[in-house]
PLY file of the C-alpha trace (Angstrom):
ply
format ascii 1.0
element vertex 135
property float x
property float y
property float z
element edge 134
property int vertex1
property int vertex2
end_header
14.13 6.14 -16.75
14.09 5.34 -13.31
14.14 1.34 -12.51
12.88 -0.26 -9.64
14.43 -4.08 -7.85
11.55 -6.34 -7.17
11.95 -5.96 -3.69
11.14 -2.17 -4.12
8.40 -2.22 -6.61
6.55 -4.71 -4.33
7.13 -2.44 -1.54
5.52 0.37 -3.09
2.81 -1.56 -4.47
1.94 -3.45 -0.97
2.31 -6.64 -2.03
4.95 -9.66 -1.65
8.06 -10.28 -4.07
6.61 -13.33 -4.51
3.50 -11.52 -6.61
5.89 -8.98 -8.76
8.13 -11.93 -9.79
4.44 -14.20 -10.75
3.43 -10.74 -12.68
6.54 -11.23 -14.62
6.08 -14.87 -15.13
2.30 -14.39 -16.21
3.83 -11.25 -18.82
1.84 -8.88 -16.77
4.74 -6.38 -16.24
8.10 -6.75 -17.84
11.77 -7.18 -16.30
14.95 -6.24 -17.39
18.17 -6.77 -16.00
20.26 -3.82 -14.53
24.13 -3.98 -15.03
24.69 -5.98 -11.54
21.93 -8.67 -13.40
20.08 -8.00 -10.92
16.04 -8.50 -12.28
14.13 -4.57 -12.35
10.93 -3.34 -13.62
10.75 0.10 -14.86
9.80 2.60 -12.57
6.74 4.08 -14.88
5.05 0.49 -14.66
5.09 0.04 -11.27
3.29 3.83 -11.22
1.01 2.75 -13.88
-0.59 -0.36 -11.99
-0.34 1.63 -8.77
-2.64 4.18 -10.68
-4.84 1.39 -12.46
-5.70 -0.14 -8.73
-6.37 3.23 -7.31
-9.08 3.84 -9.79
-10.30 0.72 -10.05
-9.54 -0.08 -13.37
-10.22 -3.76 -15.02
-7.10 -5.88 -15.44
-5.01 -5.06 -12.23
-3.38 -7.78 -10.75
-6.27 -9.85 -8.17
-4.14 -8.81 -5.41
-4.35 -5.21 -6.45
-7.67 -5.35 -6.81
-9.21 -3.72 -3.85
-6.97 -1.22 -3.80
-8.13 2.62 -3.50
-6.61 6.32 -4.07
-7.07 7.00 -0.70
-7.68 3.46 1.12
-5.32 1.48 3.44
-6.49 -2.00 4.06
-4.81 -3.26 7.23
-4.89 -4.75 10.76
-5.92 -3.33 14.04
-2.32 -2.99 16.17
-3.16 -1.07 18.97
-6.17 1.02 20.80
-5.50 3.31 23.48
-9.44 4.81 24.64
-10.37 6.72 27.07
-14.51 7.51 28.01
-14.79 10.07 24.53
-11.82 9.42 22.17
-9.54 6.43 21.03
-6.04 6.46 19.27
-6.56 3.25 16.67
-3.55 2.17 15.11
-3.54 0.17 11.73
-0.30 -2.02 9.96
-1.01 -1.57 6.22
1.33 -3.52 4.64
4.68 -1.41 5.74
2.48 1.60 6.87
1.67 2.40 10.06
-1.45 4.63 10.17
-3.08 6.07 13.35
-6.12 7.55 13.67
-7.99 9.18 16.30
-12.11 8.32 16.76
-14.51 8.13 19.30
-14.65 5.61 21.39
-18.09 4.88 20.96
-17.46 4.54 17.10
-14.83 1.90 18.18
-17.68 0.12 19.97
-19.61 0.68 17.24
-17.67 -0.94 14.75
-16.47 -3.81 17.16
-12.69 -2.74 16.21
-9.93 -4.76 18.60
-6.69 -5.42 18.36
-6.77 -8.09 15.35
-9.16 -6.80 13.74
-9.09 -6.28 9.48
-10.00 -2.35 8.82
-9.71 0.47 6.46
-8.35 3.65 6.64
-9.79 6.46 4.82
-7.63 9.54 4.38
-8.76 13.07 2.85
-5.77 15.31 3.04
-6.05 18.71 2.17
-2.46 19.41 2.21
-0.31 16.17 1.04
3.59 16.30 0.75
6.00 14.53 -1.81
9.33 13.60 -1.08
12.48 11.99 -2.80
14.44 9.07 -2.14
17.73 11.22 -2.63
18.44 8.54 -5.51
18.94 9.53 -8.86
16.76 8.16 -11.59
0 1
1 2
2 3
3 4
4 5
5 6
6 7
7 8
8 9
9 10
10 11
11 12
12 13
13 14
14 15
15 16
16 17
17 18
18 19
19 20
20 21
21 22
22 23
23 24
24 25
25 26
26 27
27 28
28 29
29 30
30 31
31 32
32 33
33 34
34 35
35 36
36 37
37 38
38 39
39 40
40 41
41 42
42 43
43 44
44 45
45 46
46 47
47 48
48 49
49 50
50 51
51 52
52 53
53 54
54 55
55 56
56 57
57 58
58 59
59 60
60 61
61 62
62 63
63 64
64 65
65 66
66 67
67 68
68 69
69 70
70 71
71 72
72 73
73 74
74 75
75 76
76 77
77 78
78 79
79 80
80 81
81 82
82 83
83 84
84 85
85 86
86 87
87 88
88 89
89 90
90 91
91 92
92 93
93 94
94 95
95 96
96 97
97 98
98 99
99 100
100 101
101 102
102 103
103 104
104 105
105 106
106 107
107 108
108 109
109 110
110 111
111 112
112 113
113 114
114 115
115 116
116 117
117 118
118 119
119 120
120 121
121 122
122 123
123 124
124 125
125 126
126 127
127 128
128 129
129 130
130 131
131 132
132 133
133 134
């Protein structure tokens, strides 16, 4: 079984340390200690909450919540327009996403630099890759 620090489950679940280590506290997700003594969480219940919040499911963590399969809740970092398009640039939590729109949809939404958005993504074609480590 593959086991996760805090520092790296909270990274993969967007939030702080800070809420992992209260999860533990509360009992909502259990830590071990790895042979440094080092605190981990088991890499099957960080995936399991990351699943629960993508559906929606009751119980999740409140700052898991709102999140979605296919949602990235983040802040406006950047808009380059022109008269027809605009490249709009998001932070989501370590993510960077980009996205290119109309510019009269950026007028239309009011978007500027600072502003809280969402980024949808439908990907026909998504690919999976490794961190090289072994489980």
């Amino acid at each position: 079984m593959a086991y996760l620090r805090i520092t790296e489950a909270a990274a993969y679940l967007g939030v702080s340390d800070d809420s992992v280590r209260r999860w533990i506290s509360n009992g909502k997700l259990e830590a071990t200690q790895d042979a440094t003594g080092r605190q981990v969480v088991a890499g099957q219940d960080i995936a399991a909450l990351a699943r629960a919040a993508a559906e929606g499911r009751p119980n999740v963590p409140d700052e898991l919540a709102s999140s979605a399969r296919n949602k990235f809740t983040g802040l406006v970092t950047r808009i380059v327009a022109d008269k027809v398009m605009s490249q709009v640039e998001l932070q989501c939590g370590p993510f960077r996403v980009v996205s290119l729109i109309s510019t009269e949809a950026v007028e239309e939404l009011g978007l500027e630099v600072g502003s809280p958005a969402i980024a949808t993504v439908k990907a026909t074609n998504v690919v999976i890759e490794t961190t090289g480590l072994a489980p």
